[in-house]
N, CA and C of each residue as an Amber inpcrd file, in Angstrom:
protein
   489
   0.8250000  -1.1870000   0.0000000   0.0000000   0.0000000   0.0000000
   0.8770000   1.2610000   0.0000000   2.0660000   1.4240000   0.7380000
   2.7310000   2.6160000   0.5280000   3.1030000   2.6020000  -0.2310000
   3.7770000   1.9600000  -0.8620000   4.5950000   1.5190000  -2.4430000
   4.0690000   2.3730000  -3.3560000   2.5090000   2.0780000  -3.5410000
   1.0930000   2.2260000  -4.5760000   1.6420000   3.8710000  -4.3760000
   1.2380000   4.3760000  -3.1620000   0.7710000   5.9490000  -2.3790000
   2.3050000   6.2740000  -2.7520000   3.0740000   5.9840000  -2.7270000
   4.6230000   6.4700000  -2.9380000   4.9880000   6.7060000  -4.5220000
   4.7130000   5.5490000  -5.5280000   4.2280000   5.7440000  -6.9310000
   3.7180000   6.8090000  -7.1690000   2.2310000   7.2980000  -6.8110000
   1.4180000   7.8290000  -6.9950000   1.7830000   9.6240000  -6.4980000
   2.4810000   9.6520000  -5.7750000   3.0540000  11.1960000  -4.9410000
   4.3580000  11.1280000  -6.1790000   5.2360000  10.4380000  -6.5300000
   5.9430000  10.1980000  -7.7960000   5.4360000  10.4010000  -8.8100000
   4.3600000  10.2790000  -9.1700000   3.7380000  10.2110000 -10.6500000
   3.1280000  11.6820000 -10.6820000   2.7490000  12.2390000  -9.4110000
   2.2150000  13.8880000  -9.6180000   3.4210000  14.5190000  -9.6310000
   4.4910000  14.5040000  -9.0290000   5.1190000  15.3430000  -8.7400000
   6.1540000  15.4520000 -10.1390000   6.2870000  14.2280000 -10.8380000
   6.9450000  14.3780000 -11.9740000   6.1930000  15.1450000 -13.2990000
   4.8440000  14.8430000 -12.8340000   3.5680000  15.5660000 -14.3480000
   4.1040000  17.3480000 -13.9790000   4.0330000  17.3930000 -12.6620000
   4.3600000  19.0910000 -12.0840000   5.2300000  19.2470000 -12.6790000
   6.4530000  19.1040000 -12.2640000   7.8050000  19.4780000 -12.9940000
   8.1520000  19.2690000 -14.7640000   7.3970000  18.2830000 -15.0720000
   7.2280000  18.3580000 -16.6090000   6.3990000  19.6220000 -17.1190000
   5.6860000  19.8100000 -16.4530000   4.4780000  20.7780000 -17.1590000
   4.5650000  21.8020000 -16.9440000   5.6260000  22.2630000 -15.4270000
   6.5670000  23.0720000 -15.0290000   7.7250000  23.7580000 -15.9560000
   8.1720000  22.7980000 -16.3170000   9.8510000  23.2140000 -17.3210000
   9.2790000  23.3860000 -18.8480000   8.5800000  22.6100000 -18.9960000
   7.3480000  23.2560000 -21.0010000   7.0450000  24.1600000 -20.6570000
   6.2360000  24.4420000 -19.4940000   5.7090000  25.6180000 -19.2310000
   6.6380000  27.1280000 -19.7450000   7.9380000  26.8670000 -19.0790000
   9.0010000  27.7270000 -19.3860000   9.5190000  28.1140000 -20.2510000
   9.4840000  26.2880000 -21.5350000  10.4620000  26.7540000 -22.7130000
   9.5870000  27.4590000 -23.5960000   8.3450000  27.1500000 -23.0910000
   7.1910000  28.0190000 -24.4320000   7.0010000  29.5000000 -24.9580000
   6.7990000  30.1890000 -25.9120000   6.8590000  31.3450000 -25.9950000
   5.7250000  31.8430000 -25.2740000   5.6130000  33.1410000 -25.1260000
   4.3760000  33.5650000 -24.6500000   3.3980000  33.8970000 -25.4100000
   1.6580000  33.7110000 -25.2170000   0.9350000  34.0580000 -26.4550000
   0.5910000  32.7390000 -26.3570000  -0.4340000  32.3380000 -27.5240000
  -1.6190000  31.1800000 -27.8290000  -0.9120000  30.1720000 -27.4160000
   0.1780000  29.9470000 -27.8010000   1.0050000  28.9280000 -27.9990000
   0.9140000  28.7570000 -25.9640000   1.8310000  29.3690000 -25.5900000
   1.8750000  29.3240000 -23.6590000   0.6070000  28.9550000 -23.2420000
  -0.3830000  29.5910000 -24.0050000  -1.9960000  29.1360000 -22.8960000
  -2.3950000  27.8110000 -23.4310000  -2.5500000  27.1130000 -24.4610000
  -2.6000000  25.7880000 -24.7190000  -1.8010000  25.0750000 -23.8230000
  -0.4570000  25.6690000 -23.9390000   0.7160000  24.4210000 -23.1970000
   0.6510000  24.5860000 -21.5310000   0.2810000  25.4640000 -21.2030000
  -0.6080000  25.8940000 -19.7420000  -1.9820000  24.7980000 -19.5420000
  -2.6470000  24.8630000 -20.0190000  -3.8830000  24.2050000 -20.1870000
  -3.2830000  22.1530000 -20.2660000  -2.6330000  21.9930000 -21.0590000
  -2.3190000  20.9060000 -21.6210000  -1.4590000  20.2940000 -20.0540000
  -0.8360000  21.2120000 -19.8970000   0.1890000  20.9860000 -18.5160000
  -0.8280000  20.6890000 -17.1360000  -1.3720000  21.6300000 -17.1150000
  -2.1570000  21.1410000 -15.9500000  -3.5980000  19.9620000 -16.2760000
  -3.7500000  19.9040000 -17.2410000  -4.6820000  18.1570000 -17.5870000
  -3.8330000  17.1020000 -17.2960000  -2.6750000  17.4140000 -17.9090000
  -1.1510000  16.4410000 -17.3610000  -1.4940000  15.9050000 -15.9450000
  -1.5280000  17.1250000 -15.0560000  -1.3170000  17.1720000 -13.8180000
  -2.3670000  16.2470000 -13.3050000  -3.9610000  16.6050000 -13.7670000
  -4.7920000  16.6150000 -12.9670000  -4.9720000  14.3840000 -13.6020000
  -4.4520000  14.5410000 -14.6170000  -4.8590000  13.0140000 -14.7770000
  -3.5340000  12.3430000 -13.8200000  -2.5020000  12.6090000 -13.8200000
  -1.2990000  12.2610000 -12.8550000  -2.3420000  11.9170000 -11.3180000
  -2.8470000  13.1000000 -11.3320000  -3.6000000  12.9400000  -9.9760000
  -4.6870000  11.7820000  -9.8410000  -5.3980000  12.0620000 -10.6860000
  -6.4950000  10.7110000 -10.8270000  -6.4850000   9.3910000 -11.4130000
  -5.3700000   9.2730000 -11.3340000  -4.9280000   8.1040000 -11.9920000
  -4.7510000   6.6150000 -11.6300000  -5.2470000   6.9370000 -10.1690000
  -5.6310000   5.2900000  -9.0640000  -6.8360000   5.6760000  -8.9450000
  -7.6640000   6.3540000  -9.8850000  -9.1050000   6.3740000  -9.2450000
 -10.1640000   5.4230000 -10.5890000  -8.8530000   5.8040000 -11.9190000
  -9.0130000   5.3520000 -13.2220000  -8.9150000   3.7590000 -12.9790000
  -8.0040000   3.4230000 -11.8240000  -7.4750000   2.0500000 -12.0120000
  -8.3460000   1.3100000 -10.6990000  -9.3020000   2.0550000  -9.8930000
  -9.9640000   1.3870000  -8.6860000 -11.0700000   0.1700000  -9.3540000
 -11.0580000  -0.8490000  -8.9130000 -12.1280000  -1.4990000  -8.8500000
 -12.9570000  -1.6220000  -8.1590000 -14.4460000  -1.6110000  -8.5470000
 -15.3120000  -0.8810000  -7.6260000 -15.6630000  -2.5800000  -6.5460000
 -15.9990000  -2.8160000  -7.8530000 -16.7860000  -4.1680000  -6.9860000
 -15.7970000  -5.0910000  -5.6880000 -14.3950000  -5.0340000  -6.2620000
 -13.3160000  -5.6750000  -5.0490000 -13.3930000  -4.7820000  -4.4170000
 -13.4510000  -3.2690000  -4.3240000 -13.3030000  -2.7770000  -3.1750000
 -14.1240000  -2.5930000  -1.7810000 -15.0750000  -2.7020000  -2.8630000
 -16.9420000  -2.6790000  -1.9040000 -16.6150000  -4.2440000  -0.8340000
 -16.3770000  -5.5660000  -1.8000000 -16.2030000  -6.6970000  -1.2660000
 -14.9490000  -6.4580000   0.5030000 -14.0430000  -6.0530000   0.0190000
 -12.7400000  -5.9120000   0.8840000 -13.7420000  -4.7450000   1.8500000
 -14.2130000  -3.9540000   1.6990000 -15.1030000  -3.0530000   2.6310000
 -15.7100000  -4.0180000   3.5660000 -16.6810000  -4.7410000   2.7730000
 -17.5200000  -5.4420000   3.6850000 -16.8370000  -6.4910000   4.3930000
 -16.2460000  -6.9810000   3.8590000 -15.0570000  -8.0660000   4.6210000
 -14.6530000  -7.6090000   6.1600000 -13.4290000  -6.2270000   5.8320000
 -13.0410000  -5.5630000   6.5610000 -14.1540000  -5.1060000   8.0990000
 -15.1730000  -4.7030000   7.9470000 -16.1770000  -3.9880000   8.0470000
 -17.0430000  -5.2360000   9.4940000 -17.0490000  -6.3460000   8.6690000
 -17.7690000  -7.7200000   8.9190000 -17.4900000  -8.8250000   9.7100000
 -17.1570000  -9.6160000  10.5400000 -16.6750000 -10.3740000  10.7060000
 -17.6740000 -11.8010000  10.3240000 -16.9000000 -12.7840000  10.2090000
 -17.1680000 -14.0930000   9.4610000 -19.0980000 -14.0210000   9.7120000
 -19.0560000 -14.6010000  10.9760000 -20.4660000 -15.0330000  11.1170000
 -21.6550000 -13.6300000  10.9060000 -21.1840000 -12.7740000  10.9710000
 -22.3800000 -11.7200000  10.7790000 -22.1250000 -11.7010000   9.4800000
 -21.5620000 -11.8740000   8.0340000 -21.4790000 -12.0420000   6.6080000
 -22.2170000 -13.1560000   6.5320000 -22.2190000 -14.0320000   6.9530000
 -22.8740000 -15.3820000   6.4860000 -24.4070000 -15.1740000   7.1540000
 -24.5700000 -14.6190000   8.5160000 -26.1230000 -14.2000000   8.9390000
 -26.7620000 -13.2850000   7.9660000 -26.0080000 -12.4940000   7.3930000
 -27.0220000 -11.2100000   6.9340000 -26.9830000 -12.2200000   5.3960000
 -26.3380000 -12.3510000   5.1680000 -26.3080000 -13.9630000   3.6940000
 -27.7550000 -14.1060000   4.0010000 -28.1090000 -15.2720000   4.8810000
 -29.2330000 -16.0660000   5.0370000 -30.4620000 -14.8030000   5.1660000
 -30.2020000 -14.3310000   5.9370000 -31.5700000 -12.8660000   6.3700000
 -31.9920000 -12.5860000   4.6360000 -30.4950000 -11.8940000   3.9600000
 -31.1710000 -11.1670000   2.6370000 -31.6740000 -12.6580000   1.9650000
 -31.0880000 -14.0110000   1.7850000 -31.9300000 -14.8320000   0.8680000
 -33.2300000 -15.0970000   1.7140000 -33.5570000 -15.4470000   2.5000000
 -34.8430000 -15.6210000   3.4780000 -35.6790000 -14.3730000   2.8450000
 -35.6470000 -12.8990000   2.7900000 -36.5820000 -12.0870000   2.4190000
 -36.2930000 -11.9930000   0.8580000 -35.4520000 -12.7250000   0.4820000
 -35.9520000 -12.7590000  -1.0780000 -36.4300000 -13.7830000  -1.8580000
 -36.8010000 -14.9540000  -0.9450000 -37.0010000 -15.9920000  -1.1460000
 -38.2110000 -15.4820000  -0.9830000 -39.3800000 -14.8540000   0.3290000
 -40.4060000 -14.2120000   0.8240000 -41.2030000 -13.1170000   0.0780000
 -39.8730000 -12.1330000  -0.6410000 -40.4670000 -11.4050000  -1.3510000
 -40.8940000 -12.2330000  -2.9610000 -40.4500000 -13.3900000  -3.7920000
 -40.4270000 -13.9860000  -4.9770000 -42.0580000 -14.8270000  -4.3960000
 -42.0460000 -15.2560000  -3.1140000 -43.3850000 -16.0580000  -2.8770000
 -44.4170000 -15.1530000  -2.8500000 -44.3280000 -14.0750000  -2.1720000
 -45.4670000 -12.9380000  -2.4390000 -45.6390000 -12.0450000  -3.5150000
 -44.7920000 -12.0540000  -4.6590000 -44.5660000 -11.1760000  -5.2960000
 -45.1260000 -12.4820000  -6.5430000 -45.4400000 -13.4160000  -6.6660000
 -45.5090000 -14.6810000  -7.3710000 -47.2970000 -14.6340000  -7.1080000
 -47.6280000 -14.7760000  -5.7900000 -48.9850000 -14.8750000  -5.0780000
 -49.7340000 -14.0460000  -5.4390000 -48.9720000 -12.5600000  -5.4770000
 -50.1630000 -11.7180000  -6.2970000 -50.2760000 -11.5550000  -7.6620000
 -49.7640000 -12.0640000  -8.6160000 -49.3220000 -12.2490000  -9.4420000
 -50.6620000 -13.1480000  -9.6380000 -50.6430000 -14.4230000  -9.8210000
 -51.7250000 -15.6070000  -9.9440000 -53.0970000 -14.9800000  -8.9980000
 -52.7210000 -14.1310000  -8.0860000 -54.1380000 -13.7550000  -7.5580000
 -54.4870000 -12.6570000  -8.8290000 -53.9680000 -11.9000000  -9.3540000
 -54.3730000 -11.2270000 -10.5220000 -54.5540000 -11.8900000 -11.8540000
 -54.3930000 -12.6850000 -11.8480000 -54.5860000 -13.6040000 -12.9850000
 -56.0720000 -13.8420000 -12.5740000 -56.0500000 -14.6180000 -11.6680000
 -57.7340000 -15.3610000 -11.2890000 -58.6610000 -14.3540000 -11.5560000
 -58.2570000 -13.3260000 -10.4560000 -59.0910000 -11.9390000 -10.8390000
 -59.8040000 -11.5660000 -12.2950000 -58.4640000 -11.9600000 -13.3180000
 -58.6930000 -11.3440000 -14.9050000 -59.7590000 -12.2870000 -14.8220000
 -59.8160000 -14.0570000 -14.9360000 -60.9430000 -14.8720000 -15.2070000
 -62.0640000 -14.5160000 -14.3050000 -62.2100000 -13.6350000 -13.4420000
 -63.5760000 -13.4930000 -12.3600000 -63.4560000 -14.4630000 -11.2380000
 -62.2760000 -15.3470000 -11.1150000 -62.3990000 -16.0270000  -9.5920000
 -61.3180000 -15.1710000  -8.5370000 -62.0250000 -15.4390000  -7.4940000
 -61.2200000 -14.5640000  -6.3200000 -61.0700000 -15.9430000  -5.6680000
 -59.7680000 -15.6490000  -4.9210000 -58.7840000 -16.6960000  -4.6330000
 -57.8600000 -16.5800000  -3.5980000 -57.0500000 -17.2530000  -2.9280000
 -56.1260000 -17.0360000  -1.9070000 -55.0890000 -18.2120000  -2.7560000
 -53.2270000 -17.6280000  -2.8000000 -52.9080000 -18.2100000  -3.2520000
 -51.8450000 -18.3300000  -2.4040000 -50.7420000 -19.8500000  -2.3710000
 -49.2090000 -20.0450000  -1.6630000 -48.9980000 -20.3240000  -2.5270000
 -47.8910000 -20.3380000  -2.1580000 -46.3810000 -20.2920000  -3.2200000
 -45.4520000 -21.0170000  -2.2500000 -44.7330000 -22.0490000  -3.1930000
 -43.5740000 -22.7340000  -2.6310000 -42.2260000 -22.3730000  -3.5880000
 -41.0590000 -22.1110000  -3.2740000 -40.1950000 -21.8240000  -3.8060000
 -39.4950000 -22.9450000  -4.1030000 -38.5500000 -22.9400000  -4.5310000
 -36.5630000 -23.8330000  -4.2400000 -35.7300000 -23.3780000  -5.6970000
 -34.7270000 -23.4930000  -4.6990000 -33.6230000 -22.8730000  -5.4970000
 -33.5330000 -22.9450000  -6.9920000 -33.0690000 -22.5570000  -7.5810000
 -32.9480000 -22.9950000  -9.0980000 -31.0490000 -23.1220000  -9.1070000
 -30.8160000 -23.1940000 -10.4290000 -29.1890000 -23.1780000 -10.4960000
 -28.4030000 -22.5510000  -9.8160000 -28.6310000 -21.3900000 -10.1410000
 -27.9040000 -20.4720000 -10.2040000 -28.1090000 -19.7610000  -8.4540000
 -28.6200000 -20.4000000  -7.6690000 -29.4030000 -20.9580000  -6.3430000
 -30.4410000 -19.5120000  -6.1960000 -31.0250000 -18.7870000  -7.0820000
 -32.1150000 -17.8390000  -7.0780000 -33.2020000 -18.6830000  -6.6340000
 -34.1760000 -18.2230000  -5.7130000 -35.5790000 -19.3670000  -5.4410000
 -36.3540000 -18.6740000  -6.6280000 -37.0860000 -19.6810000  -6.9680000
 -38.0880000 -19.7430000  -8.3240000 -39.1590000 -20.5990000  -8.0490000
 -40.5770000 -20.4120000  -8.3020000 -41.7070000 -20.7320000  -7.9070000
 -41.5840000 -22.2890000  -8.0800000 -41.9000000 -22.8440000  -7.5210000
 -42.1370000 -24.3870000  -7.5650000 -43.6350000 -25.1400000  -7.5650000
 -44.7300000 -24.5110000  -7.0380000 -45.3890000 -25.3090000  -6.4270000
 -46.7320000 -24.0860000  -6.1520000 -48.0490000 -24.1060000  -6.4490000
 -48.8880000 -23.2370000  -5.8280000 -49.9920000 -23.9810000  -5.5600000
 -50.7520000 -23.1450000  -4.4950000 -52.1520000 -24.0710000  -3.7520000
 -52.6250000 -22.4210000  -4.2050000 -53.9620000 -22.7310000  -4.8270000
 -54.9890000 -21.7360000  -5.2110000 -55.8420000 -22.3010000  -4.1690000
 -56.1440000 -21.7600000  -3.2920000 -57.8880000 -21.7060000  -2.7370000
 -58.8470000 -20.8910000  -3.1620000 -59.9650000 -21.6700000  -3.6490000
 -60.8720000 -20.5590000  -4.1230000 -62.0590000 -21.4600000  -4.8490000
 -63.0660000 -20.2450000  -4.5570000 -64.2470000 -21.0260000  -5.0950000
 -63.8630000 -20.7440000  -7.4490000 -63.3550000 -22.0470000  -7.8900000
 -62.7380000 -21.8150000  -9.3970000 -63.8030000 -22.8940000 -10.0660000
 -64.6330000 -22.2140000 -11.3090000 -65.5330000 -23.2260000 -11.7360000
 -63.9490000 -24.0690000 -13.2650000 -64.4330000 -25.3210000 -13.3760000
 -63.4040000 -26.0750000 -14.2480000 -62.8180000 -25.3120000 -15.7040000
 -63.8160000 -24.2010000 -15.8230000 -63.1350000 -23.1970000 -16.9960000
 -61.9890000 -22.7140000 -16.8790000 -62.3950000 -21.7780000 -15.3600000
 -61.0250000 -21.2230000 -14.3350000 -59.9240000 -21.7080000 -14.0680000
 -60.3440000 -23.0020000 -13.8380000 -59.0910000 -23.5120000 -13.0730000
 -57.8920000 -24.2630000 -14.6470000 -58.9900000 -24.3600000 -15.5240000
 -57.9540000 -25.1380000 -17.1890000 -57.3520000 -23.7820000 -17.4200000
 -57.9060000 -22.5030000 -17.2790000 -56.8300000 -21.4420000 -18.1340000
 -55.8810000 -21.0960000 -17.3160000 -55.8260000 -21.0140000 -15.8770000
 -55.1900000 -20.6480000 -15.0110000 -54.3070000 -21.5370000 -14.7430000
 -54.1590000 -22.8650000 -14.7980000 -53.5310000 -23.7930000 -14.8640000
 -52.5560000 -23.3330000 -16.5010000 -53.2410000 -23.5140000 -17.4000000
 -52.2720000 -22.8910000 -18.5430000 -51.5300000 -22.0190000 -18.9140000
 -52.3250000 -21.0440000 -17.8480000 -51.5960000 -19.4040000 -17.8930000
 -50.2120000 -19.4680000 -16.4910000 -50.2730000 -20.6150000 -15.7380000
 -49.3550000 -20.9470000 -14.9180000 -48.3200000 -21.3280000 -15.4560000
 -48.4680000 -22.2810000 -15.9120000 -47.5330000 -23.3030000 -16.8800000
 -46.6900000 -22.0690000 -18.0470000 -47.4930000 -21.5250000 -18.7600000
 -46.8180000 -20.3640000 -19.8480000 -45.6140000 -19.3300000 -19.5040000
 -46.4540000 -18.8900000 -18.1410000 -46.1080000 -17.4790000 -17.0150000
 -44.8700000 -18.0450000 -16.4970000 -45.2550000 -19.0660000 -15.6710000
 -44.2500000 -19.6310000 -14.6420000 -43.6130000 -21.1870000 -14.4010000
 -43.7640000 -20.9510000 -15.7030000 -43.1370000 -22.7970000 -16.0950000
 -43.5740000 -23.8100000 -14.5880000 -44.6300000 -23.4030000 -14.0260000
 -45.0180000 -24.3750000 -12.9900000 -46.3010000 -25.5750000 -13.6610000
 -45.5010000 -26.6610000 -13.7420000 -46.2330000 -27.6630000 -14.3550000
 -47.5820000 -28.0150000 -13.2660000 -48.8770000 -28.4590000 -14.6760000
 -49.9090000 -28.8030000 -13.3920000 -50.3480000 -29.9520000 -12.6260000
 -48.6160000 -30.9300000 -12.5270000 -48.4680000 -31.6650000 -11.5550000
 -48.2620000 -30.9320000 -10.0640000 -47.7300000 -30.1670000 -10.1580000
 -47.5590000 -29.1440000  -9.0520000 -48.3070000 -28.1860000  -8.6240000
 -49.3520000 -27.8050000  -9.4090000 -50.3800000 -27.0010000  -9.0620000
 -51.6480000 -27.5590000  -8.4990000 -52.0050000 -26.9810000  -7.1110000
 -52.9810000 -27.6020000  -6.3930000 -54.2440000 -26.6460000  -6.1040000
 -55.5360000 -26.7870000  -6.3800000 -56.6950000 -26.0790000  -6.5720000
 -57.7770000 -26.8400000  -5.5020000 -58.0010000 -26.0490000  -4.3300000
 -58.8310000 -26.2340000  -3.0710000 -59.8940000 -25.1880000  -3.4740000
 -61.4050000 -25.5170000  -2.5980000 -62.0090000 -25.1010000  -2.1090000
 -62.0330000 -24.2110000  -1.0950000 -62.8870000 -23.3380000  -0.7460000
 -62.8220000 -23.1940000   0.7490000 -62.6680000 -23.9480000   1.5910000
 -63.8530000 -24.9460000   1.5460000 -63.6510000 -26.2880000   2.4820000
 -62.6900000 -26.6650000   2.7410000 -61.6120000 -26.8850000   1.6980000
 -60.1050000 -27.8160000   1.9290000 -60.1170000 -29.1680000   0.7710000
 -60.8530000 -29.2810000  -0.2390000 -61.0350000 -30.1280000  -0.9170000
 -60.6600000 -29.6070000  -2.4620000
């Protein structure tokens, strides 16, 4: 790290003195205010020139690292997949409850998740409760399957009752 910061106090201080001594040999007139101008862009990229080379995303990572210790990284891990696993089941639920809606059945719907590859949770599994006459329940079943690749082995359609 000092090395970098030691480079870097090296790399301005040499753009200065370059842009410093042109500065000098130049005549005065158009010619001096360009090489004025040109000299200090010199400078100012000399200056910004570990900001050109930062990586954002390792640094954010090494932040949170730093910042974190082991088990509270791996808790807040589980917390954010737990409410996004929560938000994909409710955000899925109203989804098929607006669907039913479009056909005229009103409905209460769950949602079961599990992971997919790439370990994102992705709908797996829904229980519609609701009073659905067999019209309802064939398009909604199809419009499941289309929407949410949830096959209608997996899709389960109750009553109020529980039947």
């Amino acid at each position: 790290m000092l090395e970098a910061i030691h480079q870097w106090i090296f790399g301005v201080t040499a753009a200065a003195m370059l842009a410093a001594a042109a500065q000098s040999l130049m005549p005065k007139g158009p010619v001096w205010r360009i090489g004025r101008i040109t000299g200090g862009l010199v400078v100012l990229l000399a200056l910004l020139a570990p900001l050109l080379e930062l990586d954002e995303a390792a640094l954010a990572r090494a932040l949170s690292e730093y910042n974190l210790p082991q088990a509270q990284t791996e808790e807040l891990e589980a917390v954010d997949a737990a409410l996004f696993q929560t938000l994909i089941e409710e955000e899925t639920g109203a989804y098929i409850s607006q669907q039913a809606e479009r056909l005229g059945a009103a409905c209460t719907v769950a949602v079961e998740t599990r992971p997919a590859e790439d370990g994102y949770p992705v709908p797996w599994a829904v229980t519609v409760t609701g009073a659905l006459t067999e019209e309802q329940r064939e398009r909604l079943t199809r419009r499941l399957e289309a929407d949410l690749a949830i096959p209608a082995e997996r899709q389960t359609y109750q009553t109020e009752e529980g039947t």
